[in-house]
N, C-alpha and C positions, 0 to 999 in steps of 0.2 A: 388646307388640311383641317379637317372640320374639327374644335375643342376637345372631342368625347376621344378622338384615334392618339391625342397625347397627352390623354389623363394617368399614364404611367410614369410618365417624367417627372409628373408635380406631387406624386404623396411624398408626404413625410416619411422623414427615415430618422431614427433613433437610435442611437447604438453608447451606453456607457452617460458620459458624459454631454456627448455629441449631438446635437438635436439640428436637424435640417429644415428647410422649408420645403425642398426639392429634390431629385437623385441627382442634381446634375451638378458636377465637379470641374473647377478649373483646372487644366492639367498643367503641370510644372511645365515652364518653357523660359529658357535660358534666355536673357536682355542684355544684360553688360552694360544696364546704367547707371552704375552706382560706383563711381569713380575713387579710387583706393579703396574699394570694397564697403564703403556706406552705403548706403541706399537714405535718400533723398526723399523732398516733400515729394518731386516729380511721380517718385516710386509709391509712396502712400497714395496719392491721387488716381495713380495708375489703377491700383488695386480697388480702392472704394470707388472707380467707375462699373468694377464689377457687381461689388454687394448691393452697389444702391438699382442694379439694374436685377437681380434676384437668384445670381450665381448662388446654387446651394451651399457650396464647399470652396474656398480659393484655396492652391495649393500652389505655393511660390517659387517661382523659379527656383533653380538648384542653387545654395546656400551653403557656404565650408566650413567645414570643421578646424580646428587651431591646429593644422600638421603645412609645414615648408614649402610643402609641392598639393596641397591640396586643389588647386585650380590653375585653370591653363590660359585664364585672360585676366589682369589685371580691375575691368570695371564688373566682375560678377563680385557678387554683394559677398562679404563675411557674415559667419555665426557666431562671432567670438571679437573681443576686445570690445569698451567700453564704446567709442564710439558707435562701431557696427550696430551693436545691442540698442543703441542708443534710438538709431534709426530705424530696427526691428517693430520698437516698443511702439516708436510713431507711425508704424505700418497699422500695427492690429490694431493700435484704438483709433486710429481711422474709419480702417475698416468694420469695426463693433458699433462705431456712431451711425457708419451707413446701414447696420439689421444684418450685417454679413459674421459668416463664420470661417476660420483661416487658421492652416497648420505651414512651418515651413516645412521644404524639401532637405534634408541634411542634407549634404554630400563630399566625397572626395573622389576628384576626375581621375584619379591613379597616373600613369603616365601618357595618357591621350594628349591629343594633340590639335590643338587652335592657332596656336602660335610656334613657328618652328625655336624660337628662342625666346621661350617666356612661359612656364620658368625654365631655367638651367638643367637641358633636357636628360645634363647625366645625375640632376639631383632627384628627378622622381623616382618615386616608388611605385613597387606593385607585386604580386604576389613571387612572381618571380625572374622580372626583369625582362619580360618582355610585352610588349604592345599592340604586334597581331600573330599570329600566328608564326615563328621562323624569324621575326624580326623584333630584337632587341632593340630597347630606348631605356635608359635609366637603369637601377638596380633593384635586386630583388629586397626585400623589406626583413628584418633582423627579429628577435623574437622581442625585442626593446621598442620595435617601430609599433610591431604588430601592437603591443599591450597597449602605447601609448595614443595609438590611431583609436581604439576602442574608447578608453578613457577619454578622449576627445570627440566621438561620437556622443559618449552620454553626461558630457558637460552641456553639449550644444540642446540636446532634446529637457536638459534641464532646466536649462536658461530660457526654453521655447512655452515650457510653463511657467516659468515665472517671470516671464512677459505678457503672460495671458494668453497665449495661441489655446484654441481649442482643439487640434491635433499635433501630431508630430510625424514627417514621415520621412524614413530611410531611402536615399534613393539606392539600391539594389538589382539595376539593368543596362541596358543600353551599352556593357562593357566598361563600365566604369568600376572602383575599386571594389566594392563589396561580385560585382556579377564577375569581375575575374576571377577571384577565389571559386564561382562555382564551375566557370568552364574549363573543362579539361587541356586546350589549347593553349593558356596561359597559365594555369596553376599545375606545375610542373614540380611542387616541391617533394620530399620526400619525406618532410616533416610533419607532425601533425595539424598541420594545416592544411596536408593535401592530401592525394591519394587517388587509385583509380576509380572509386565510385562517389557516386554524387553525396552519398551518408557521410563521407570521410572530407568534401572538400565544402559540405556546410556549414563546419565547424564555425569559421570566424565570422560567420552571419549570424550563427548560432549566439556566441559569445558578448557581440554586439546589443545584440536584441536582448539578453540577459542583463547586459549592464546598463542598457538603455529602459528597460522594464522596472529595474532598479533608482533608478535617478525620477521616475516620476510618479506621481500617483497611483494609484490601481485602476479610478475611474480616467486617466486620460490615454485616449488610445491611439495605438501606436501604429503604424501602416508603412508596410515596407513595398516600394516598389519595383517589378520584377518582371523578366523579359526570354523570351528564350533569341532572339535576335541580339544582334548587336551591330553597332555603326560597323566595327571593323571585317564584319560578315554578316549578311541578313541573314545566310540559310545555317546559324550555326543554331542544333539544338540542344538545350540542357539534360531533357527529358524526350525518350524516345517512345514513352507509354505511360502509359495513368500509373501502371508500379513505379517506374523510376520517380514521373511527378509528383506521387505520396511520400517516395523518399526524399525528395528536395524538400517539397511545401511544409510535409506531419514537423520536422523540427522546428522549423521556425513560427510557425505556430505555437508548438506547446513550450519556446522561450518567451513567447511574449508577443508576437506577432498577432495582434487583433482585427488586422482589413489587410487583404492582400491585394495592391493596384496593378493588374496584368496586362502589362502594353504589349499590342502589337499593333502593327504594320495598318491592319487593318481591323477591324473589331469582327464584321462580319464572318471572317474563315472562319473554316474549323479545326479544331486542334489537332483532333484524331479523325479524320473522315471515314478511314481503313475500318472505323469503329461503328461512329453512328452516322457515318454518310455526310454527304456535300451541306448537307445544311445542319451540321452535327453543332456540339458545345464548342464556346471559343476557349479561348486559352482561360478566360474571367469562370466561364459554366464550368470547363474540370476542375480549376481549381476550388471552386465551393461545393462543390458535388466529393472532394476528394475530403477535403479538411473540415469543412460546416460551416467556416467562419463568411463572414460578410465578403464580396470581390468588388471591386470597379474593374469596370472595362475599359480600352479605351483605343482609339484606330482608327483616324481620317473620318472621325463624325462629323457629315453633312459635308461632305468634300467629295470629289471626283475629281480623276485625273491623277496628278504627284501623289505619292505618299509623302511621309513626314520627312525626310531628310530630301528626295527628290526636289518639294517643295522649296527646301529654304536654297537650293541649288540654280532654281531659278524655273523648273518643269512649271507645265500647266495646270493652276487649278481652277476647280468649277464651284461652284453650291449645288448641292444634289439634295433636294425634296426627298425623292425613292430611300436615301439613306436613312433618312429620319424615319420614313415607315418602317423599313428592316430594321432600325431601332427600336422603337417602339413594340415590335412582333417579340422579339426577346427579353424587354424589360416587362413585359405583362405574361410574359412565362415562367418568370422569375427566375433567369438565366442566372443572374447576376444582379446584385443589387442596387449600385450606383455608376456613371459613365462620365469621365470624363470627356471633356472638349479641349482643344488646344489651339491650331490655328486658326479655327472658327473664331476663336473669342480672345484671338491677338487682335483681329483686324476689327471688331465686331463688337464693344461692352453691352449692345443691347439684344445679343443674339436670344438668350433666354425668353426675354419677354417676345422678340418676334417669335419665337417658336409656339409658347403659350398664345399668341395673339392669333396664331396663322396666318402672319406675313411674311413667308417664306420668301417671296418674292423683290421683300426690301435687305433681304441679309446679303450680305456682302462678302466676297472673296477673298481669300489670303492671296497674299505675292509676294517676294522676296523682298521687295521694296516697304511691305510692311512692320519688316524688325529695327526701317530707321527711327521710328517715331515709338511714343508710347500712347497708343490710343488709348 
């Protein structure tokens, strides 16, 4: 792939505080090495094999908030108590000595499930006590849980600056605590935290992102990540048109929400095809086309075969060349401003520079057998 066809991946992106080398972002992807929730030299090393290889943006696996039941495996790292922090603080300046730039992932797993007893499945929380759709695990969240889950969100994005991260991002998908409040399937309350339209069941993304906007600077920006899928349904959606999706995104936006990161499945589809056809905007183009603000993309970049949960299940994956081209067709359209990678660059810290290099042909494949090690 001749230098000139991937000079979209390598400008500069700027945004606030934020300054890039490149568009290209590490995507959160869950390890479980950091055993009673530290994360280790092992895990700082992990990470500046990225920056020193020219990852624009690392974005850390999922990272918990100070609530009971916030994660559902004991070795995923904390956002809170002195240790934790301790090994955060030895993450980023790692990763600053290797030229890299790194926001964590906040997060709370709600009552999803890793572990059938771990934690104590009737201690989790979640908007309203259920897990898929019809099937209840743990209890619905109090108005005591809810305030104090928020306050623990915007202790953790506080502490992410003043540790020095130069972002901070909400995870908000995948069916995990913030995207239950917005699907209808599980947020069944009758309180104002729910309701039948997506305006009414934004609220505590809303509230979050207010308090989290509050806990840090003005220039450090804040990126919530966001999904119309989810593990416990791929085909469920938030947003059945660009009106419903202005009602979901316009809030969280105007609380505070500065980059919106739109996973799917796969980056290439289209959101609305009914709209602007098969090769229409992805879920990344409506949502910047909808709100103005900055998007990432992100969806089995340079992959074929498995999708992302397929993958870690054991299906087959490939490297695909052709994808980087369809990538590149829409990053020079300015679909979307910045793209994450995920399993490409579990398996891969040097995937960046082959891509810049055009040795497509040396990057290397994800396999399930990839999440033993930390490359």
């Amino acid at each position: 792939m001749p230098q000139s066809t991937t000079d979209a991946l390598f400008r500069p992106f700027k945004f606030k505080k934020l300054e890039l080398k490149n568009r290209i972002v590490m995507a959160p992807m869950t390890r479980s090495f950091s055993p009673e929730g530290i994360p280790g030299d092992n895990v700082a090393a992990y990470y500046r094999r990225r920056a020193q290889n020219d990852v624009g943006l690392i974005l850390s696996e999922g990272t918990v908030i100070d609530r009971p039941t916030s994660k559902n495996d004991p070795a995923i790292p904390d956002f809170h108590g002195e240790k934790a922090l301790a090994g955060w603080k030895n993450v980023i300046d790692t990763v600053h000595a290797a030229g890299g730039r790194m926001g964590p992932q906040i997060w709370h797993v709600a009552n999803t499930v890793a572990s059938p007893d771990y934690p104590d499945p009737d201690e989790t929380e979640s908007p309203s006590g259920f897990v898929k759709p019809g099937e209840k695990r743990g209890r619905a969240m109090s108005e005591e849980d809810i305030a104090d889950t928020i306050a623990a969100y915007a202790k953790a994005a506080a502490d992410a600056e003043r540790l020095g991260f130069d972002v901070v991002e909400l995870h908000g998908a995948h069916g995990y605590l913030i995207d239950q409040f917005f699907w209808p399937e599980l947020n069944l309350r009758t309180d104002r935290w729910g309701g039948p339209s997506i305006s009414e069941r934004v609220r505590f993304a809303v509230e979050t992102l207010k308090a989290v906007r509050e806990a840090v600077s003005d220039d450090m920006p804040v990126i919530i990540r966001l999904s119309q899928w989810k593990q416990q349904d791929y085909g469920a959606r938030i947003a059945t048109s660009p009106d419903e999706m202005a009602e979901w995104l316009e809030p969280l936006v105007d609380a505070g929400a500065d980059i919106l990161h739109c996973s799917q499945r796969r980056f290439w589809e289209p959101e609305f095809p009914e709209i602007d056809g098969e090769n229409g905007l992805n879920f990344a183009g409506w949502a910047k086309k909808i709100t103005g603000v900055p998007t990432i993309s992100v969806g089995s970049v340079g992959l074929d075969g498995a999708d992302f949960l397929g993958s870690f299940g054991g299906q087959q994956t490939s490297v695909s060349a052709a994808g980087i081209t369809r990538l590149v067709d829409r990053m020079e359209k300015n679909e979307f401003d910045l793209i994450a990678v995920g399993r490409a660059l579990l398996r891969d810290p040097e995937w960046v520079k082959k891509i810049k290099a055009d040795e497509t042909d040396r990057l290397e494949a994800f396999s399930r057998e990839t999440l033993a090690e930390l490359y």
